[in-house]
C-alpha positions, -999 to +999 in steps of 0.1 A: +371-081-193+402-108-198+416-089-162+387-098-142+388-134-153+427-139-144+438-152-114+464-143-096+495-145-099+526-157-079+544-125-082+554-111-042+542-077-055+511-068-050+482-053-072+466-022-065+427-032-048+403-035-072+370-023-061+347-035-090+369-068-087+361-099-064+396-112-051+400-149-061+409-166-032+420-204-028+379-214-016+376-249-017+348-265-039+345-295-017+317-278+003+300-262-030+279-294-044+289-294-082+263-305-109+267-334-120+251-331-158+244-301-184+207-301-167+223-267-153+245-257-185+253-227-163+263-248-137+306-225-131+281-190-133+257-207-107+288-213-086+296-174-085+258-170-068+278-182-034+294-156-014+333-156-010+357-147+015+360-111+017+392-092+009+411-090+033+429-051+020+405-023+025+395-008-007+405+029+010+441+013+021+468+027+001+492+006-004+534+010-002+550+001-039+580-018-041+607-007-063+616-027-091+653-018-086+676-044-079+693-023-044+654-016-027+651-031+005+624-047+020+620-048+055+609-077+078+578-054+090+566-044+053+568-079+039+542-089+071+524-061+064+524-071+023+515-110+031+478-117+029+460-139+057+448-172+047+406-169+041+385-180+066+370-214+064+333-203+061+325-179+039+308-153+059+266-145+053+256-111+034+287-112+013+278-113-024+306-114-051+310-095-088+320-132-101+340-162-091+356-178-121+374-208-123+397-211-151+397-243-175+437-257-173+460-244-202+460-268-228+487-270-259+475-285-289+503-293-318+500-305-353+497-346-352+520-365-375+504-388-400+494-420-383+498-442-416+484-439-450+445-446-463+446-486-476+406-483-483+393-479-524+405-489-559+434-479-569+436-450-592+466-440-617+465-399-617+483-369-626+487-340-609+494-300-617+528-308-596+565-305-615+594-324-601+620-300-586+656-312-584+679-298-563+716-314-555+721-324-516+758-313-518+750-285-533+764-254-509+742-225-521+741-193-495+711-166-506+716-136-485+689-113-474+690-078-474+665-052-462+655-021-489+647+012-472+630+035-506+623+076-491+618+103-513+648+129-510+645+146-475+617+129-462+622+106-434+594+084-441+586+056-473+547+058-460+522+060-492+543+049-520+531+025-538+544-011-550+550-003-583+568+029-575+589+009-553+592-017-582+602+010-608+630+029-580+649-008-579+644-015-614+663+018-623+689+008-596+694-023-617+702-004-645+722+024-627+740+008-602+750-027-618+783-024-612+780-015-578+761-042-571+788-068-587+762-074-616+747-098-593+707-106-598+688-101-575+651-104-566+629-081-548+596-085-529+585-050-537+586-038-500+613-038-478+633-072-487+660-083-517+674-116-523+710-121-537+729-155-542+763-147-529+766-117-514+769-078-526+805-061-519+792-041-493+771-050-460+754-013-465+748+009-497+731+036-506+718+051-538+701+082-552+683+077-582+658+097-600+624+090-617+590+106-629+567+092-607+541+103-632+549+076-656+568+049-641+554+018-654+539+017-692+564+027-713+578-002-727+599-003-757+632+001-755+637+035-773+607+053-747+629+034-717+663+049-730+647+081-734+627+085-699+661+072-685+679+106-703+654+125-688+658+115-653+694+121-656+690+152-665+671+157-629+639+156-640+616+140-621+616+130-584+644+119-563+647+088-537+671+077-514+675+038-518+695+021-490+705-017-490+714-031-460+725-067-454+700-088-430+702-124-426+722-153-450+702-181-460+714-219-467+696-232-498+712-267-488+673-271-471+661-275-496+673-315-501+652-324-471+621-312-483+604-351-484+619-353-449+582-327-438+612-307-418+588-276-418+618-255-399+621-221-404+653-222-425+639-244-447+606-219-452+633-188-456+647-207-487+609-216-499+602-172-496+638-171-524+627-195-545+586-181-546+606-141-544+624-154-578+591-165-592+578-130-591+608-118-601+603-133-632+570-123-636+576-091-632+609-084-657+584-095-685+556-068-678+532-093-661+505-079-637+516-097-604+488-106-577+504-126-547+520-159-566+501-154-598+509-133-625+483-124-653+486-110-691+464-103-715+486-121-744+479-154-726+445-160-737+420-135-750+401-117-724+371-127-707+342-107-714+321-101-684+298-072-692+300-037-685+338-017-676+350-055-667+369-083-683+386-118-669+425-122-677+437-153-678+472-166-660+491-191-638+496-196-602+530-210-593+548-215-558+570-242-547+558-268-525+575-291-500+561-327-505+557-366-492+576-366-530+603-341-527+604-305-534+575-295-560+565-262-580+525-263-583+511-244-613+477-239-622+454-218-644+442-187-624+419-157-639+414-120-621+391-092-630+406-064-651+388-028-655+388-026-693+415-003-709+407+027-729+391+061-728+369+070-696+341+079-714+334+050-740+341+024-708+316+041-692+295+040-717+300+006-721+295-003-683+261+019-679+250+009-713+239+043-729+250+059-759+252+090-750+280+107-728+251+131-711+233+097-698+259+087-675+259+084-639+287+100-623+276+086-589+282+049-604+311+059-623+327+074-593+328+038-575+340+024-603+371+050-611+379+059-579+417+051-574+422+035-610+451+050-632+446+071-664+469+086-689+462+121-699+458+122-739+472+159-743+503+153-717+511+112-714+508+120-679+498+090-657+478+095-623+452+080-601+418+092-599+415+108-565+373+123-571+350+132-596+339+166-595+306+177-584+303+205-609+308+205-649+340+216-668+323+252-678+313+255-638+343+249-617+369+277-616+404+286-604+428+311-603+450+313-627+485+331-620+505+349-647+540+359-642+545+397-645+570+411-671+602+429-665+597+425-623+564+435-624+539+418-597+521+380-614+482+388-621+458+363-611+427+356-633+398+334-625+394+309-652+365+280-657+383+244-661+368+245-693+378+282-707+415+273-695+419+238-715+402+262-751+432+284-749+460+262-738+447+228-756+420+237-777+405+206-772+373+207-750+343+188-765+317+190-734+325+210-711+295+204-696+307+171-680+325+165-651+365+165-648+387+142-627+402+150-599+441+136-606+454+154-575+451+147-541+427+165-512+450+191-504+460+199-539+433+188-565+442+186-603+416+189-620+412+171-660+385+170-679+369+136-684+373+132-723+412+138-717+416+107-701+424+072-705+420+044-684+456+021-684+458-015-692+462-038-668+449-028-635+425-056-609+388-045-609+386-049-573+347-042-566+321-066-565+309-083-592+272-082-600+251-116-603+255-114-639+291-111-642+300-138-616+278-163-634+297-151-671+330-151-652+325-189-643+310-203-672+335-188-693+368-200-670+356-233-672+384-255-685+380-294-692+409-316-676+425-320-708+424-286-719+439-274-688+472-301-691+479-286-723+474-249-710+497-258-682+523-274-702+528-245-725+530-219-692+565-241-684+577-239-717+568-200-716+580-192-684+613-210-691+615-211-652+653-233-663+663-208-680+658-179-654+696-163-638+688-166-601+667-195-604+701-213-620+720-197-593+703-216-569+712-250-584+669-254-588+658-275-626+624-278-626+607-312-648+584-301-673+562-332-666+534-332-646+539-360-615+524-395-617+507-409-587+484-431-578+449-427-561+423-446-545+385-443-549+366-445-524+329-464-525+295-442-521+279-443-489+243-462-490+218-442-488+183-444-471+153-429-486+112-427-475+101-463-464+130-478-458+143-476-495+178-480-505+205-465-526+239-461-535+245-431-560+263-438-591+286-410-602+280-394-572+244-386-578+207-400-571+170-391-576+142-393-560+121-413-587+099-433-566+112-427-534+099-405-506+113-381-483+136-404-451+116-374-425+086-355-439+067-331-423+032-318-426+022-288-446-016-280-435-011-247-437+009-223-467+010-190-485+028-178-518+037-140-522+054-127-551+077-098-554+079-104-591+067-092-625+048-126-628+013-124-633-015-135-608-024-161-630+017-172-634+019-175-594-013-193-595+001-218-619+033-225-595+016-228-569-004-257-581+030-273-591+041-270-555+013-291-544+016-312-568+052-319-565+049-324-531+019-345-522+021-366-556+054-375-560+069-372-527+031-389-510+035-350-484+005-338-465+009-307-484-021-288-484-038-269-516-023-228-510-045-208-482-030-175-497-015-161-531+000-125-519+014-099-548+021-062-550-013-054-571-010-025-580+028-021-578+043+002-553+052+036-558+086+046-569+107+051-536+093+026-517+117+011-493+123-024-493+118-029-456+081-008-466+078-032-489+079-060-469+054-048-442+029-037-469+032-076-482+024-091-447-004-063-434-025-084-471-015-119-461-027-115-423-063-105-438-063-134-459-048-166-438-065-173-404-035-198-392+000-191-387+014-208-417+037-238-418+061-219-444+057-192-469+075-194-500+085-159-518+090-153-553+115-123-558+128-110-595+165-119-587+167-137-555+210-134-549+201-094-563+174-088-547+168-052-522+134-072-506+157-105-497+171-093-464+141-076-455+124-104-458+141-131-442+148-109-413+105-104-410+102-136-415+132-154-392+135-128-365+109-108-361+076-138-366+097-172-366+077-182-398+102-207-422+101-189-456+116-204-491+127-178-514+129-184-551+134-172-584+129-196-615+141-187-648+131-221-660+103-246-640+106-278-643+102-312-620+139-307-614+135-272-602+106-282-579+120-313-563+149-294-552+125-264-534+110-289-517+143-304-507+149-271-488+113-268-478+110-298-462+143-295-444+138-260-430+105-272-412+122-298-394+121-329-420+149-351-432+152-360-465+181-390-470+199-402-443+237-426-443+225-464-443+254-469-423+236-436-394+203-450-393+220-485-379+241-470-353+274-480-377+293-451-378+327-459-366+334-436-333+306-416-336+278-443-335+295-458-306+294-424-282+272-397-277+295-376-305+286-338-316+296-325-352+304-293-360+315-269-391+327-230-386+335-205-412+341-167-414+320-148-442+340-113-447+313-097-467+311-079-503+348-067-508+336-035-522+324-023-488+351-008-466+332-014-434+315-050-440+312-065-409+323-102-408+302-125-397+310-162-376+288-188-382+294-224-365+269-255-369+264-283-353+246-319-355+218-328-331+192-355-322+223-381-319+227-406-329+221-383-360+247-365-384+225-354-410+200-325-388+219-291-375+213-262-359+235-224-361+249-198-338+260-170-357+281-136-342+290-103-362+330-098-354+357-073-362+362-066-399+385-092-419+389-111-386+396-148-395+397-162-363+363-167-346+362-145-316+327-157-298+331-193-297+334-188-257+324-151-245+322-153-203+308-118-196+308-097-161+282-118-148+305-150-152+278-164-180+293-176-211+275-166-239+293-181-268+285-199-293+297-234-283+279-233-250+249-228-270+250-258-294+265-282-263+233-273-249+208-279-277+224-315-285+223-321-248+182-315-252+177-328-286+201-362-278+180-377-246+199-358-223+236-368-231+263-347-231+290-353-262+316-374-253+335-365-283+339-336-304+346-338-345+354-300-356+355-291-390+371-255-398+366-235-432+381-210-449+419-206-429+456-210-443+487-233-433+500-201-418+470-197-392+468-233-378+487-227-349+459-195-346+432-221-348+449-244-318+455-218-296+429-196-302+395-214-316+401-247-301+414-236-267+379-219-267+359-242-272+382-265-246+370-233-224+333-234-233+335-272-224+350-264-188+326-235-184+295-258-187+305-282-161+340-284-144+361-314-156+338-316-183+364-324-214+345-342-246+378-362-262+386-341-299+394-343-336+400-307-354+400-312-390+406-283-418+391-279-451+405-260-481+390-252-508+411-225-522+445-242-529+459-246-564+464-282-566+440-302-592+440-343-599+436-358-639+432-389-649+460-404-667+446-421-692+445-396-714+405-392-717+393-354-711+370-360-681+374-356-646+385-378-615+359-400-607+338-397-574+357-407-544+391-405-557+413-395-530+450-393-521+470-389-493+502-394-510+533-382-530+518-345-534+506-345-497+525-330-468+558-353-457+546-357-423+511-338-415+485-360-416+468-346-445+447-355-479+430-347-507+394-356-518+371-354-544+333-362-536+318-350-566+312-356-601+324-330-621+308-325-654+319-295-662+354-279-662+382-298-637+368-307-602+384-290-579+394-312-549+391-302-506+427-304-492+413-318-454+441-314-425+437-333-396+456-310-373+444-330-337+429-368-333+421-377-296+394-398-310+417-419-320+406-427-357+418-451-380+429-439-409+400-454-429+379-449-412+381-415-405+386-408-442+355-427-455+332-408-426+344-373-441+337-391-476+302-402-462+295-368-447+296-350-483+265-372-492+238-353-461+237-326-475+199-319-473+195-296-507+213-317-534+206-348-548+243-351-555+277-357-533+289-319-528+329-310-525+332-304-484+313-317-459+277-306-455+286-287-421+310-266-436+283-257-462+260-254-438+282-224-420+290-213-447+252-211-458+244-197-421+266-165-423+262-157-456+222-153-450+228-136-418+247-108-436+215-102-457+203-094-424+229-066-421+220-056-458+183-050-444+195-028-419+219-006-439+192-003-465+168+006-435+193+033-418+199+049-455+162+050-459+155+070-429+139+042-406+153+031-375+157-005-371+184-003-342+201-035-330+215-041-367+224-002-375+258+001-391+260+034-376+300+043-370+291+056-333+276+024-323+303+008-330+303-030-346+263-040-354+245-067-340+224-095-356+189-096-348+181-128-327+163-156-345+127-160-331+126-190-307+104-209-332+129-212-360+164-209-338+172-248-337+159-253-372+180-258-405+169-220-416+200-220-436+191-247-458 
């Protein structure tokens, strides 16, 4: 597809003819009338509809190849015969082309600089989760690089070992081969790549060292380490070659113009040494090492999350490059451990039975699978490769028995079970299942009460609804709480005390860094009948005020999926009405319909069966299409009828539909359905003051489109989730609070959005960004955007240069596409949410920031034009604040300005009644995909069931699945919300 929509190029040798290709010749557009608005959006695909000059090679003339060699001749009569005729000047009748494209012009987009710093707000005195890092600028400090090449003895390949096998090979080198090595320290990355200050005697070594790859990591006192080292002396064990090869040298002198924002590449090759010595240190004192954080469970006492799984508490720490100097950030970080002991009473314990005959091996095969256990009768460590199908006292094998004095071995088919009574004698139910410790070619089969699970290892699956919500109610830490946890890491760590880290000249303060905020002001808000507000602590209510936009409810039905009574739904559906028409003043009629499952379905029925069964009753009782239907499900984030049932409703009727769940009903709870109700069906419920009066700086001034993108990847426990692309934007101009979504399936773990701008064959772009130009174009009195605000979740500093050249050069491509010359002016800003850095206040009190506060400063980058911000109020734990990046500005903002509009957009979010952390189009993306990959979750359920919904099958034939388009009726709406 990307060859047919190249032109060609100035190259004197020629391409083979292309018969499915039209030849792009030089026509001239001055004959073609161009459009002259996005009345024909399609306007560069309508062009192709006009015949072209017709090639001018024969599709059956062979052509003469050239040689590439720099003696081949040419001769005067094969370069005429090579040389193309100009095209004629009209473009002759009948002729109709594959596709004429016109290219948009290659733009590059780099990182702006930081205009000037944010003068707007109170002034705030802070500290930060930042340590000073001192360095001396004459300090001549060379680290040298070399690259580690670990193969097992007479293989030519280090392909399937894993990182703590490679860990445990260059520990015992340590210990081996000091001398060798000049007793330097040195830090490895547990790949391919080791660090050294000063360099090794030798430019190339190699060593041969021995180890059990059995039991390579657990044994920790010094007596069982001295011990398992006599043992591998002795040759038992596995060999590995180890070869240490010198790479590159690296000045650590960078590292004094860190506050200079010199982001050079020798100055991120010392960063990797310094962050490489960080994990060195984690790992010489038995931490569990994920990335840049390190996790123990003598930090804090585990975190209890139900079932096989526990939270471990521990620190993130990396240095940072700053406006203040050179930084290390730290921060309190927690991952999911599977709980320690043996298999069976985890399981047990995750299943929640009490006897070892009630498990289910099918669940406790997705929970084992690939997790390391210790045999009881041997101390032998493995993975879990299976779970056998059949028991202990079932599955056989042949046992061989050496023959005596020459004689020929015997073989004798044993049960699992029979085999571990005469060698063990310690079989207690052998009519379980054993694990599978092997591998496919060779499986090893142990019985299941033999086996221990070891400490320390991620739980890497999902986490059910349950366990998330215990996982973040019990990491919450208070501002206060978390200073003092943090202060004792640096003392514990004793990151001053550490051999390389003092080879590189590098003290790091043990006090966190002073600065000073600013807080910015709320944004007045405007409310039914003109009412005003301005929120205090980031928050307001709706206590005698209406909704800015309602809409009209004449018509409604309520089904529930529940174990509620009739009477129960009865009950809520009378506190809908009432919510709505008395305290928001709605034309919200009484309910036409109350749907359940009366009698309850039978056992088996699918979800998708379910769903049908539910709509076939409420056709027979409502006479109108209604308005919205709201749906009461037993666990709405859990729930197997959810995607079902957004997918009937959105796709395949175009019916809005709420769905809910209420453990407690209050006013509360009901003011904020009706939030979302009343913003799904096209209503607006607040509006900016500062919107409504056209005072927007920039964007009140021109026609100006806002937009938020973000990637949803899926559960993590499914191999082939498919990741979905969702990308919003604002309409009705001059608007910012409505939007509309255009969401894409993509490839697997794909960060970078891939349909933004899609031309197919036909030379019609059908990307996403056509699509919402477009809809603001209709929806905005027929105006195109003049300018562009982008706001991008969800990517690292290490992918911005991705998101210039690749997401932003598309959407420069969808502009072009629409209408030639058509180039809206723009400003690309990034949001992070999942950064390490946290703001306290420092006057000692144990609360958070206050709403607003915002800095741009001293922990921000030295010359990107960067902040941080924190919107919210945080009651609970430490707020955590958005790190935005303004990567390109052609709108020209001023600081200020542009800072207080992302402030204001945090307030239009249409579900809260409180400022959120990002801006509400990110949310809304964010909101966008993750419903659309319920719709995915419908189909799989659907395919595994036996029915056949097609467009969304997950099938590995079909290749990547489709979404299910959005009925026309509820397309442009805010179905999201």
């Amino acid at each position: 597809m990307e060859g047919l929509d190249k032109e060609p190029s100035g190259s004197t040798t020629p391409s083979p003819p292309q018969p499915e290709k039209a030849l792009s010749s030089p026509l001239s557009l001055s004959t073609v009338k161009e459009p002259t608005s996005l009345t024909k959006p399609s306007s560069i695909a309508e062009l192709s509809k006009l015949p072209p000059p017709p090639s001018q090679i024969p599709t059956n003339t062979t052509q003469p190849s050239i040689s590439s060699s720099p003696h081949s001749q040419i001769s005067p009569k094969t370069t005429e015969y090579l040389s193309l005729p100009p095209p004629p000047p009209l473009i002759p009748p009948g002729v109709v082309p594959d596709k004429l494209k016109i290219e948009a012009p290659m733009e590059c987009f780099k990182i702006m600089s930081r205009p000037q710093f944010g003068k707007s707000g109170g002034v705030v005195p802070l500290l930060t989760n930042f340590f000073r890092v001192s360095f001396p600028t004459n300090a001549d400090v060379m680290a040298y690089q070399y690259d580690v090449s670990i193969k097992p003895k007479g293989r030519e390949s280090s392909r399937g070992l894993p990182k703590d096998l490679l860990r445990s090979i260059m520990e015992k080198v340590k210990q081996l081969y000091s001398h060798e090595l000049g007793n330097k320290h040195f830090a490895y990355d547990g790949e391919k790549s080791l660090y050294t200050i000063g360099s090794l005697a030798n430019n190339h070594i190699e060593f041969e060292v021995v180890i059990d790859r059995r039991s390579q990591r657990h044994d920790n006192t010094q007596e069982q380490k001295s011990k398992k080292m006599r043992e591998d002396r002795t040759g038992k064990g596995e060999s590995f070659i180890v070869s240490i090869k010198w790479a590159s040298k690296i000045s650590m002198r960078e590292l004094s113009v860190a506050a200079k924002g010199c982001d050079s590449v020798k100055m991120q090759d010392a960063l990797r040494v310094l962050d490489i010595a960080l994990r060195e240190n984690a790992v010489q004192r038995n931490y569990l090492l994920v990335r840049q954080s390190f996790f123990h469970t003598t930090f804090a006492p585990p975190l209890d999350l139900g079932g096989a799984v526990q939270g471990c508490r521990g620190y993130h720490s990396s240095f940072r490059p700053t406006l203040g100097g050179l930084t290390l950030n730290m921060d309190v970080s927690t991952t999911m451990l599977i709980k320690a002991g043996p298999v069976l009473d985890v399981l047990m314990r995750d299943q929640r039975v009490n006897n070892e005959m009630d498990i289910n091996w099918s669940r406790a095969k997705s929970i084992l699978k690939g997790v390391k256990v210790r045999t009881m009768h041997t101390g032998v460590e493995s993975k879990i490769n299976d779970i056998s199908v059949a028991p202990c006292d079932k599955l056989s094998f042949s046992l061989k028995t050496r023959g005596s004095d020459g004689a020929d071995p015997s073989f004798e088919d044993l049960t699992i079970a029979e085999y571990f009574r005469r060698r063990w004698n310690i079989v207690r139910f052998p009519n379980l299942p054993c694990l599978d410790l092997g591998s496919k070619k060779h499986p090893n089969y142990v019985p299941v009460e033999l086996c221990e699970i070891l400490p320390l290892q991620r739980y890497t699956k999902s986490l059910s609804v349950y366990q998330r919500a215990s996982l973040a109610e019990q990491s919450r830490q208070k501002p206060g709480t978390r200073m003092e946890v943090l202060t004792k890491a640096m003392d514990l760590n004793s990151y001053n005390d550490d051999k390389l880290l003092k080879s590189c000249k590098v003290s790091v303060d043990k006090n966190l860094v002073p600065l000073k905020g600013r807080v910015l002001s709320p944004p007045m808000l405007l409310f039914g009948n003109n009412k005003l507000e301005q929120p205090r602590n980031g928050r307001w209510n709706f206590t005698d005020k209406g909704l800015f936009e309602p809409v009209k409810v004449p018509v409604w039905a309520l089904v529930n999926f529940s174990r509620r009574t009739k009477a129960e739904v009865e009950n809520m559906a009378r506190q809908m009405h009432s919510t709505f028409s008395r305290r928001f003043g709605v034309e919200f009629e009484p309910c036409q319909a109350i749907v359940g499952e009366y009698p309850p379905p039978p056992y088996g029925t699918s979800p998708s069966e379910r769903v049908n069964r539910m709509f076939d009753r409420l056709k027979s009782q409502l006479g109108a299409k209604p308005t919205i239907v709201v749906c009461i499900l037993q666990e709405r984030k859990s729930s197997d009828v959810y995607g079902p049932w957004k997918k009937k409703c959105l796709s395949d009727l175009g019916i809005p539909t709420q769905c809910i769940a209420p453990s407690k009903v209050n006013d509360q709870y009901w003011t904020n359905v009706a939030l979302k109700i009343n913003a799904k069906i096209g209503g607006l419920n607040i509006v900016l003051q500062i919107e409504r009066m056209r005072k927007l700086p920039v964007i009140s001034e021109h026609p100006t489109i806002i937009i938020g993108m973000d990637v949803s990847h899926g559960m993590t426990s499914h191999a082939d989730a498919t990741s979905i692309a969702a990308v919003v934007s604002s309409v009705e101009w001059p608007k910012i609070s409505k939007y509309r979504a255009e969401t894409r399936t993509q490839s697997r773990k794909t960060e970078m959005i891939e349909s933004l701008y899609k031309c197919n064959l036909d030379g019609k772009d059908e990307g996403m960004i056509r699509n919402l130009l477009v809809e603001f174009y209709q929806s905005s009195g027929k105006r195109k955007p003049d300018k562009m605000i982008i706001f991008r979740d969800g990517v690292s500093e290490s992918q911005f240069d991705q998101v210039l050249n690749i997401e932003l050069s598309s959407v420069v491509k969808a502009c072009f596409h629409l209408e030639e010359d058509y180039r809206p002016s723009i400003t690309l800003i990034i949001a992070q949410k999942n950064h390490h850095a946290k703001l306290f206040p420092a006057n000692g009190r144990n609360e958070n920031v206050p709403p607003g506060t915002i800095v741009d400063t001293q922990i921000c980058h030295a010359r990107n034009f960067d902040f941080y911000l924190v919107p919210q109020n945080g009651p609970i734990g430490t707020s955590r604040p958005t790190h935005y990046h303004v990567l390109v500005d052609e709108n020209n903002f001023k600081v200020d300005d542009l800072q207080n509009t992302i402030h204001a957009l945090s307030y239009v979010y249409q579900r809260s009644t409180s400022a959120i952390s990002s801006v509400a189009p990110i949310n809304y993306a964010h909101l966008a995909a993750s419903q659309m990959q319920q719709f995915l979750k419908a189909d799989d359920r659907s395919s595994e069931s036996g029915s056949s919904i097609g467009r969304g099958s997950r099938s590995s034939h079909r290749g990547m699945p489709q979404l299910p388009k959005l009925h026309p009726k509820v397309s442009a709406s805010m179905f999201f919300c």
